[in-house]
C-alpha positions in Angstrom: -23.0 87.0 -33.1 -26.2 87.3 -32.0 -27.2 83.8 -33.3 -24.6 82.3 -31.3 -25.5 83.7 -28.4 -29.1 82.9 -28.7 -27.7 79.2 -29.1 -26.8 79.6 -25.2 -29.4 81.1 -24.5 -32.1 77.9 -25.7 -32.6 75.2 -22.9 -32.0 72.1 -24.6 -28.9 73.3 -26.5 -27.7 74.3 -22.7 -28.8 70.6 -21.6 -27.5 69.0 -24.4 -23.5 71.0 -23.9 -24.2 70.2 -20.1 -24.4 66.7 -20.6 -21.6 65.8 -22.9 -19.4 68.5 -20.6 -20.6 65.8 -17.8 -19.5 62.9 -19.9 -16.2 64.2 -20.4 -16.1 65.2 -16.7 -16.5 62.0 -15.5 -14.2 60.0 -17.9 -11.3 62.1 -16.7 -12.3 61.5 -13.1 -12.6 57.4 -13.7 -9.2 58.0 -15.5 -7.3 59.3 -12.9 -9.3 57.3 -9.9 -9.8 53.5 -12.0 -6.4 53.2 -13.3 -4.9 50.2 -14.8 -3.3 48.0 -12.2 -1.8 44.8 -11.8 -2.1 42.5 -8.8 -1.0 39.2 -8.0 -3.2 36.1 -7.1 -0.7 33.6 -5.2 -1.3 29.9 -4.7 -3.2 28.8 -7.4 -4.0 24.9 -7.5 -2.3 23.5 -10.8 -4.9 21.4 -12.6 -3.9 18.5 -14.8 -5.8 18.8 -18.3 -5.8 16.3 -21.5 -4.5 13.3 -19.3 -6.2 10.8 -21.3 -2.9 9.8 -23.2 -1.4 9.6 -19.8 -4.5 7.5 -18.1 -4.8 5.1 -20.8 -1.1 4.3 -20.3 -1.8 3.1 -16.9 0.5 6.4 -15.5 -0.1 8.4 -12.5 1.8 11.7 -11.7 3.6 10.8 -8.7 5.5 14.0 -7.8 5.4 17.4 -9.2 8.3 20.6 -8.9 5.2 22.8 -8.3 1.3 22.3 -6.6 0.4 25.8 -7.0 1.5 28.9 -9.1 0.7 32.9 -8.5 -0.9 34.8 -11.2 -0.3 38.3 -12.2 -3.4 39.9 -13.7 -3.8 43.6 -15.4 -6.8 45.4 -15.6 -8.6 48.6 -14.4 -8.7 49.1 -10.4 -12.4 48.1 -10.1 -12.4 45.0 -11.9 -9.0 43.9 -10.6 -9.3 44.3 -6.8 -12.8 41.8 -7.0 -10.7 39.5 -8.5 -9.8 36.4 -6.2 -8.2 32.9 -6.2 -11.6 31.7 -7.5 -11.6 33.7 -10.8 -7.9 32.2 -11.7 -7.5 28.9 -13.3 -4.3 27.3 -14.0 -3.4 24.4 -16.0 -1.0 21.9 -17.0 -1.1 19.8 -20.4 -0.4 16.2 -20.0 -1.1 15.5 -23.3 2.5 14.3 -24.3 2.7 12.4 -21.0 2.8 8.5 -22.9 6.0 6.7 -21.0 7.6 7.1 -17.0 9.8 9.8 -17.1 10.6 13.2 -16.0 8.4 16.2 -17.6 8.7 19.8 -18.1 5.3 21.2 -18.3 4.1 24.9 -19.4 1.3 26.3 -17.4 -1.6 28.5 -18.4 -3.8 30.6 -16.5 -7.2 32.3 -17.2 -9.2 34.6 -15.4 -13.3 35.1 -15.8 -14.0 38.9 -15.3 -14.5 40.9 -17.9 -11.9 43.8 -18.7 -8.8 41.4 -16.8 -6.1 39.9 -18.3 -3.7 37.6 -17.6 0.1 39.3 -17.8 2.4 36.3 -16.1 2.5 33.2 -14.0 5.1 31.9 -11.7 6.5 29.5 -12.4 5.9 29.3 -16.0 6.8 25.6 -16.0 6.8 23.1 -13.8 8.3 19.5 -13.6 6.1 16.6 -13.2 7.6 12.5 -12.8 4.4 9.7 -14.6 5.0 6.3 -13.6 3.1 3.2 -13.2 1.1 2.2 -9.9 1.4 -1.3 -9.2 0.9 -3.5 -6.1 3.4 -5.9 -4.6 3.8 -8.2 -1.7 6.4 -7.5 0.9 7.7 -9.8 3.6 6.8 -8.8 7.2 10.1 -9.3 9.6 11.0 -7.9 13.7 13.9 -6.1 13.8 15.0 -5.9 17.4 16.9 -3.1 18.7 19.6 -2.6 21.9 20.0 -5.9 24.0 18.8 -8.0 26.8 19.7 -7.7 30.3 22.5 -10.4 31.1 21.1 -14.2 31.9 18.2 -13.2 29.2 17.8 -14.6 25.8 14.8 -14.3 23.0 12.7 -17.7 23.1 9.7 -17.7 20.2 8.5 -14.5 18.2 5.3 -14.5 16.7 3.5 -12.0 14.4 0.5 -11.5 13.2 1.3 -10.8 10.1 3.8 -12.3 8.2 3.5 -10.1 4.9 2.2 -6.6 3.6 0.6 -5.1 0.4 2.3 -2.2 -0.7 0.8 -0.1 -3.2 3.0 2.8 -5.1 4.8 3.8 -8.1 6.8 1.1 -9.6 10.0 2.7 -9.3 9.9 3.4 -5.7 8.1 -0.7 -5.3 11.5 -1.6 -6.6 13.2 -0.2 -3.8 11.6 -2.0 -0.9 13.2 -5.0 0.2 10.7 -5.7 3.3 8.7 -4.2 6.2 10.0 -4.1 9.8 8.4 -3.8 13.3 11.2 -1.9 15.5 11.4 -3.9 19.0 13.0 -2.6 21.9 14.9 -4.9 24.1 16.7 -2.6 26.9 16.0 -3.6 30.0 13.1 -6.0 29.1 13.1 -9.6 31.4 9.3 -10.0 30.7 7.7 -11.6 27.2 7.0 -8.9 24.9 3.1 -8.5 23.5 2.0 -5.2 21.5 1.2 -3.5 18.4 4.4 -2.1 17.0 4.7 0.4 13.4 5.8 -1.4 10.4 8.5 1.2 8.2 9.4 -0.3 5.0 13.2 -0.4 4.3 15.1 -0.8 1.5 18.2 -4.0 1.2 20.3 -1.5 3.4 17.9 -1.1 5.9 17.0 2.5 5.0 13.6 4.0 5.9 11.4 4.1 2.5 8.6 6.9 2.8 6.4 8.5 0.3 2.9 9.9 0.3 2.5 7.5 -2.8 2.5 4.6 -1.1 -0.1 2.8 0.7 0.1 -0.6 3.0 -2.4 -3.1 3.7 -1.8 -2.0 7.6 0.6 -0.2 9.1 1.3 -1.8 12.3 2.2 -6.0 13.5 1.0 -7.6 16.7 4.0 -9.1 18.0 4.5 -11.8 20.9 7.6 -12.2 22.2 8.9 -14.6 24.4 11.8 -13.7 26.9 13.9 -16.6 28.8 15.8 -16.5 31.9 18.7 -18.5 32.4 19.7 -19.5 35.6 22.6 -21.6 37.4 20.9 -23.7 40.2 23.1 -27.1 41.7 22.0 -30.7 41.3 20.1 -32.3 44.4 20.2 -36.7 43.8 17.3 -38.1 45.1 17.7 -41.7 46.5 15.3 -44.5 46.8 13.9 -44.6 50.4 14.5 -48.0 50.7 18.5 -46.7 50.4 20.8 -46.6 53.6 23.6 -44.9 52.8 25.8 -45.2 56.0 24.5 -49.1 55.9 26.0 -49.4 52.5 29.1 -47.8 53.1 29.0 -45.4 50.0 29.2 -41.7 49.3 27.1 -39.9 46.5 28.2 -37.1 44.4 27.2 -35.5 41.3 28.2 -34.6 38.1 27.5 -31.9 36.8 27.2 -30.5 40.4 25.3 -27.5 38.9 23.4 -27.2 35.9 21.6 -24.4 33.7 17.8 -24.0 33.4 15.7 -22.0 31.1 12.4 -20.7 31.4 9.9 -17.7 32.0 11.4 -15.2 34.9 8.6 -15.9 37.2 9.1 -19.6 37.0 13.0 -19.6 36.9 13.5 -17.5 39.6 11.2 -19.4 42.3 13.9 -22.3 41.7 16.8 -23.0 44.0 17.7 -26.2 43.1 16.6 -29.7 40.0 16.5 -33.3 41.6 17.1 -36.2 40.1 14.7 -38.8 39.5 14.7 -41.0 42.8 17.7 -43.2 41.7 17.0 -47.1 42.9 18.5 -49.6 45.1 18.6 -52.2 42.7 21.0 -50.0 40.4 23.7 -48.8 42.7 26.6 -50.3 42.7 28.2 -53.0 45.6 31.3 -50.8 45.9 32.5 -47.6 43.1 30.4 -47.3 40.6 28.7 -44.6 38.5 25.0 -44.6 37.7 22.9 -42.3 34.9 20.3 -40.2 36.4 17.2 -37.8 35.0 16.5 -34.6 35.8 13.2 -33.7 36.9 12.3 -30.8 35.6 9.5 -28.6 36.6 6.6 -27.3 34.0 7.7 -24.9 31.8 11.5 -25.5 32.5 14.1 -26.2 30.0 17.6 -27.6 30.5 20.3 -28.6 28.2 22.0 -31.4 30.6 18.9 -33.7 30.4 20.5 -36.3 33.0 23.9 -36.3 35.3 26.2 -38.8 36.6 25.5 -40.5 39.6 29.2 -41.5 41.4 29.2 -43.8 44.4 32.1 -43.7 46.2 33.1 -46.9 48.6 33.6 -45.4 52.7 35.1 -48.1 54.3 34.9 -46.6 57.5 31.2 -46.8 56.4 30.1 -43.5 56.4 28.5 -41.2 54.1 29.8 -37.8 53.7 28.2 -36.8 49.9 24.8 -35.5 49.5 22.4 -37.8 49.7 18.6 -38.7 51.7 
């Protein structure tokens, strides 16, 4: 008995027992405050891995069910909690990627601090599409949209472009018929000259978008030019040397009116198309009809390009058509 207590009563048995009483202290303390714990790193960027198969194929994954995945991690409190998205890795093996199709593709995650583990990841698989990139030309048209004013029609359109390169998976290529540039023409009695969006459309006219694709440009210069049609009458224009109410005839003419064409600001400053000064030599001794141009002013279109000229006989000798 006496031993033993002398054992207490030496200093470096008492430091030795202190110390592994310390030890065991401690543990229990770490214990109960650094307990295992899981946590959850969300939004992990999936990374393709082993995609030469795939690459040498000429494939590109063109859409994907899932970009980004959340990671559950175990480990003890103090190594967990320092843990963030750039300790977690997740990746996808392509490696039986080797046609176009449709995937299913497990996922695995790994995380670099020591004492942490990986317990799950969400989703566990994703779906991925492969398919081939390939370029095609596509034909560059104006689609025009509501409807001019009354007495307007559409003279010449121009673009600056008459096609596109479009640039995409092959199975969506095969869905685009041609690119359009959407024109307004409410209320528009003016030509037409601006940069306009091209959308790419499918046979039906459908709107084709996808963040796959790329275009050569995406917008058309377009000039369009807007005509004015206007009713105005016919005026006959007579030789000087011609005395009507010395003659004895009248002068009508038929048409009395006829159509013009033209810009607005030219069309609309015109009251009124003469003939071409119709000679003495040519009008008749009594009734008679006689061909006459128009004389049209620059710029002016009409589809009657001459009228009839009819002389009537006034034997009372007077004139009572139009006439100068």
């Amino acid at each position: 008995m006496n031993r033993f207590t002398n054992l207490f009563r030496n200093d470096k048995v008492l430091f030795v027992l202190s110390f592994f009483i310390a030890v065991a202290l401690w543990m229990v303390v770490i214990s109960e405050r650094n307990p295992q714990t899981a946590n959850v790193i969300r939004g992990v960027a999936v990374s393709y891995v082993n995609t030469e198969t795939m690459d040498g194929a000429g494939l590109k994954i063109i859409s994907a069910s899932n970009e980004t995945a959340d990671v559950k991690i175990f480990g003890r409190l103090s190594e967990a909690s320092l843990v963030t998205m750039r300790n977690v890795s997740v990746t996808a093996d392509m490696s039986q990627i080797n046609k176009p199709g449709t995937y299913e593709i497990s996922l695995a995650a790994t995380v670099d601090r020591a004492g942490v583990s990986v317990e799950t990841i969400t989703p566990a698989t994703i779906q991925v599409q492969a398919d081939y990139i390939v370029k095609n030309k596509r034909d560059v048209e104006a689609k025009f949209i509501n409807n001019l004013p009354d007495g307007y029609e559409m003279g010449d359109v121009s673009l600056s472009t008459t096609s596109v390169t479009v640039e995409g998976p092959e199975n969506t290529l095969q869905k685009i018929a041609k690119a359009v540039a959407e024109i307004d023409l409410n209320n528009v009695t003016d030509d037409i000259s601006g940069s306009f969006p091209l959308k790419l459309v499918d046979a039906n006219g459908k709107e084709i978008t996808s963040n796959k694709l790329t275009v050569s440009t995406t917008e058309v210069w377009a000039d369009v030019e807007i005509i004015k049609e206007k009713t105005v009458p016919v005026q006959i224009v007579l030789d000087g040397e011609v005395d009507l109410s010395r003659t004895g005839h009248s002068v009508s003419a038929q048409p009395e009116n006829v159509v013009i064409k033209g810009k607005k600001s030219d069309v609309d400053s015109i009251d009124k198309i003469e003939t071409e000064p119709v000679l003495r030599s040519v009008i008749p001794e009594e009734a008679g009809t006689v061909a006459a141009k128009l004389r049209l002013p620059t710029g002016v279109t009409c589809e009657t390009s001459g009228v009839s000229v009819i002389f009537a006989y006034d034997k009372a000798g007077t004139a009572d058509g139009d006439g100068q």
